[in-house]
C-alpha positions as CSV (number, residue, x, y, z in Angstrom):
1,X,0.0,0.0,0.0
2,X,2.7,2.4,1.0
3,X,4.5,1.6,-2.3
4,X,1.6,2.4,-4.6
5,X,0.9,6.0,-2.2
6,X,4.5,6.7,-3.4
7,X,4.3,6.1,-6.6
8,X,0.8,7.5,-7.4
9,X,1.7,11.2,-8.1
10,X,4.3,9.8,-10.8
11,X,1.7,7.8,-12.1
12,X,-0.9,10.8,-12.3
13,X,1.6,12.5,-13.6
14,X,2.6,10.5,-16.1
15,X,-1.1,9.9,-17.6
16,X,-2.3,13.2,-17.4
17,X,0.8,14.1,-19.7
18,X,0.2,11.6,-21.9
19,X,-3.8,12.1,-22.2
20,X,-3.1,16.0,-22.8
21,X,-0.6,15.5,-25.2
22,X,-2.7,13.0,-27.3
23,X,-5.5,16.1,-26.9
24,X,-3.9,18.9,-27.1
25,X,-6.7,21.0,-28.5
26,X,-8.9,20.2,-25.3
27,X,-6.1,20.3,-22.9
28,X,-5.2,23.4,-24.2
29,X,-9.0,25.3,-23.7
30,X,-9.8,23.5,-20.7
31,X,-6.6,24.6,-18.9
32,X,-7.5,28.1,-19.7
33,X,-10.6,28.2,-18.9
34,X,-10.1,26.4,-15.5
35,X,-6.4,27.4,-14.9
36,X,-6.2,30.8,-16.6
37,X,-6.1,32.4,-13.5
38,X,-2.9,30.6,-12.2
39,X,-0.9,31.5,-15.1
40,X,0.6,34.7,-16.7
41,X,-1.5,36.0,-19.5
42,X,-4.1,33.8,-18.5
43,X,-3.8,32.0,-21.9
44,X,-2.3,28.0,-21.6
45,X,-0.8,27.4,-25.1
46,X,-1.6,23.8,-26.8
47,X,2.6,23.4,-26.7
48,X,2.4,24.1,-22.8
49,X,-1.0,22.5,-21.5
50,X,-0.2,19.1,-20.9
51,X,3.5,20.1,-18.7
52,X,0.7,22.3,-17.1
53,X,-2.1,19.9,-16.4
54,X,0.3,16.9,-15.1
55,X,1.3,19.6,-13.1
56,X,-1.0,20.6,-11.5
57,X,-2.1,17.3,-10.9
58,X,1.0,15.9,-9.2
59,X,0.9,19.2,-7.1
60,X,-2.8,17.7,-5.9
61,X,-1.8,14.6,-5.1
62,X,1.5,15.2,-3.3
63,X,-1.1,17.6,-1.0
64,X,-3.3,14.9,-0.8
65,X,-1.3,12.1,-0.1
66,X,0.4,14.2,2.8
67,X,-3.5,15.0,4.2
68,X,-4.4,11.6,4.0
69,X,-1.4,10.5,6.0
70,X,-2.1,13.3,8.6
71,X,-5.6,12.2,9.0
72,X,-5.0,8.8,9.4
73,X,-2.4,10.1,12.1
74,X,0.8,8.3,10.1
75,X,4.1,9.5,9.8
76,X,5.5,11.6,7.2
77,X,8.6,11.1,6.1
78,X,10.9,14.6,5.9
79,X,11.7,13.5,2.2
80,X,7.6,13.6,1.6
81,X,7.8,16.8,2.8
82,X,10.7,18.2,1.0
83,X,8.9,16.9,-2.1
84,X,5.9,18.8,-1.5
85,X,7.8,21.5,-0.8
86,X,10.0,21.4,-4.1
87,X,6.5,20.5,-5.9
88,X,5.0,23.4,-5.0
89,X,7.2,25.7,-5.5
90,X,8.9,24.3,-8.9
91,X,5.9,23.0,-10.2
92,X,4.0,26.6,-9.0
93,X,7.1,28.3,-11.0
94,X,6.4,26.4,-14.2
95,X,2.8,26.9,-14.3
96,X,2.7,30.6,-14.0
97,X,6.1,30.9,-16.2
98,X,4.4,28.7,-19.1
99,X,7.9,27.3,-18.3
100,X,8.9,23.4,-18.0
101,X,12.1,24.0,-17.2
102,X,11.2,24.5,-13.3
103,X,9.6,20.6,-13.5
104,X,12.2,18.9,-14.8
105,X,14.6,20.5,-12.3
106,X,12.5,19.0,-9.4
107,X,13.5,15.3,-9.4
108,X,17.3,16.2,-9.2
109,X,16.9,18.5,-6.8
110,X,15.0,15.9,-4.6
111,X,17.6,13.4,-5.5
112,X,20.5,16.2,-4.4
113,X,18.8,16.9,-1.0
114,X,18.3,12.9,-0.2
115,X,22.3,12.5,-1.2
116,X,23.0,15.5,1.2
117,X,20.2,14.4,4.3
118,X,22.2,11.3,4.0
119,X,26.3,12.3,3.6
120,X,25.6,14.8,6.4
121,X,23.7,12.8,9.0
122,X,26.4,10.0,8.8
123,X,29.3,12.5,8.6
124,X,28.7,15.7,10.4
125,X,25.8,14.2,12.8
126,X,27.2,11.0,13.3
127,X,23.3,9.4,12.9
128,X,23.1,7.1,9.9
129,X,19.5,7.6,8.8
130,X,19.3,4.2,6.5
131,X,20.9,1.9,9.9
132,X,17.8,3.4,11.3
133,X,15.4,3.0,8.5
134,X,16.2,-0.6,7.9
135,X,18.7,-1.8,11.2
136,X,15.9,-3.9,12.6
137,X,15.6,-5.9,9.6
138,X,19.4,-6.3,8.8
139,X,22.1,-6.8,11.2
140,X,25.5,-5.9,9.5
141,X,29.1,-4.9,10.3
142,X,29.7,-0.9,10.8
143,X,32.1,-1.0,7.6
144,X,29.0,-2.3,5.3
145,X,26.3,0.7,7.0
146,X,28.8,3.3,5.9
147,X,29.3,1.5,2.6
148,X,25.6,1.4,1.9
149,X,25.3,4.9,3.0
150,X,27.9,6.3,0.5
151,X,26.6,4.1,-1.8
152,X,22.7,5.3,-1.6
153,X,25.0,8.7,-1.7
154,X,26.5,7.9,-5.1
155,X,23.5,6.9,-6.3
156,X,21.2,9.9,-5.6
157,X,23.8,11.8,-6.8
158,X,24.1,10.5,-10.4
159,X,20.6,10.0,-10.6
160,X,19.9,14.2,-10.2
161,X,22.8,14.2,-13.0
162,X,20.5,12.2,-15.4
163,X,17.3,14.0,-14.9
164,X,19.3,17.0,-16.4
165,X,21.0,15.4,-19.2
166,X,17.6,13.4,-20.2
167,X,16.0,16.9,-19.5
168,X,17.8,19.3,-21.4
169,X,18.9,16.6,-24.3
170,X,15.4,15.0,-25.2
171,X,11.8,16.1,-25.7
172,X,9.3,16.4,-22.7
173,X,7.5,13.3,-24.3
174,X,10.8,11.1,-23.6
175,X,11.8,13.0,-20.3
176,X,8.1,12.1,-19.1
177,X,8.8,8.4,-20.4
178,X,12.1,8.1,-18.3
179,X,10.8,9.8,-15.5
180,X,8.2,6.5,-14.7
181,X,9.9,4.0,-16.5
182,X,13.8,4.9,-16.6
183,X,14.3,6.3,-13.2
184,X,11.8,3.5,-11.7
185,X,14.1,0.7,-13.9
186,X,17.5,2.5,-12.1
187,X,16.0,2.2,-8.8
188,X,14.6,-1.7,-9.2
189,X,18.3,-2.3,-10.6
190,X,20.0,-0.7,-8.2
191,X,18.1,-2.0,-5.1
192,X,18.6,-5.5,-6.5
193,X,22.3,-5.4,-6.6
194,X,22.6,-3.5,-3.3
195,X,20.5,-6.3,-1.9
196,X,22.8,-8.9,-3.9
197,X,25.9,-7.2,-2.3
198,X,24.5,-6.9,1.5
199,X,23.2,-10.8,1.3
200,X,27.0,-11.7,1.2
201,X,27.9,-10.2,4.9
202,X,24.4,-11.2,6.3
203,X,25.5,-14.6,5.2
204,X,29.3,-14.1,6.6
205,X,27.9,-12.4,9.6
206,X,25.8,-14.9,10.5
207,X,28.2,-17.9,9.7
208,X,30.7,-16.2,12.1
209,X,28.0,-16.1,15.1
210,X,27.3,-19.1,14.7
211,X,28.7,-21.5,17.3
212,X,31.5,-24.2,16.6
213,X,31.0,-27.2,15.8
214,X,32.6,-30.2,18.6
């Protein structure tokens, strides 16, 4: 459940593109007429309504998703927050700039800020926030949390660099398509080998508890 609340605003997202861009006649009148308000000149262009639309969307559903957590008295996770912060703000920004630009920029910034949260928790705070996420579950050697750590590190990192390359080198049709399915596909892959690599020293960890043999 908590993997589909996640996901849902990239999934809104990613069909209200695709319906507006397939219709951009419609898109185009009913963001005007509905949205004019929101955005200078009060006119949405048929090059510029379906950025718009999705974007407006995912702004609604990060807002809701955070509500529905509150009312359901759940935690919220500082990263949810920081994403509704950024979604408001850069998605705000491209809908009263007619400007995409601002949208694209707000999965590497997330990415940047998650890389940051977790290099300066470990190393200025001395509180590694993934032991904590997931220490109950796995029971590893110091060496491999700080590993992991700079790995999720390296990883956040390069992802915010490929947003911007995909962003600035392709069309909004193919940034949209990596966005779901590209940076979705890193993540599985990544996860998968980080789980591959941490399986090892669970395995060596528990072989070296375990008591000798008479």
């Amino acid at each position: 459940m908590k993997l589909l609340l996640d996901f849902l605003p990239i999934l809104l997202f990613f069909g209200t593109y695709k319906y507006a861009e397939a219709h951009k006649d419609w898109a185009a009148v009913f963001a005007t007429e509905h949205f004019g308000f929101m955005v200078s000149g009060g006119v949405v262009g048929e090059t510029e309504a379906p950025v718009l639309l999705s974007t407006l969307v995912v702004i609604a559903a990060t807002a809701l998703q955070v509500a529905w957590l509150k009312t359901r008295g759940k935690k919220i996770d500082t990263m949810l927050w920081v994403s509704l912060g950024l979604i408001v703000v850069l998605g705000g920004a491209t809908v009263w700039f007619h400007n995409e630009t601002f949208i694209k920029w707000k999965p590497s910034v997330l990415y940047w800020v998650m890389a940051l949260a977790l290099w300066a928790s470990a190393n200025l705070f001395g509180k590694d926030i993934l032991r904590k996420m997931i220490g109950d579950q796995l029971k590893l050697p110091d060496p491999i949390w700080k590993r992991l750590t700079l790995l999720w590190c390296a990883f956040f990192a390069v992802m915010g660099v490929i947003n911007i390359l995909v962003a600035y080198n392709f069309s909004t049709d193919s940034w949209v398509n990596y966005k779901l399915f590209g940076g979705t596909g890193l993540m599985i892959a990544f996860m998968i080998g980080q789980g591959l690599y941490v399986s090892r020293h669970i395995e060596e960890d528990d072989a070296d508890a375990s008591p000798p043999k008479a």
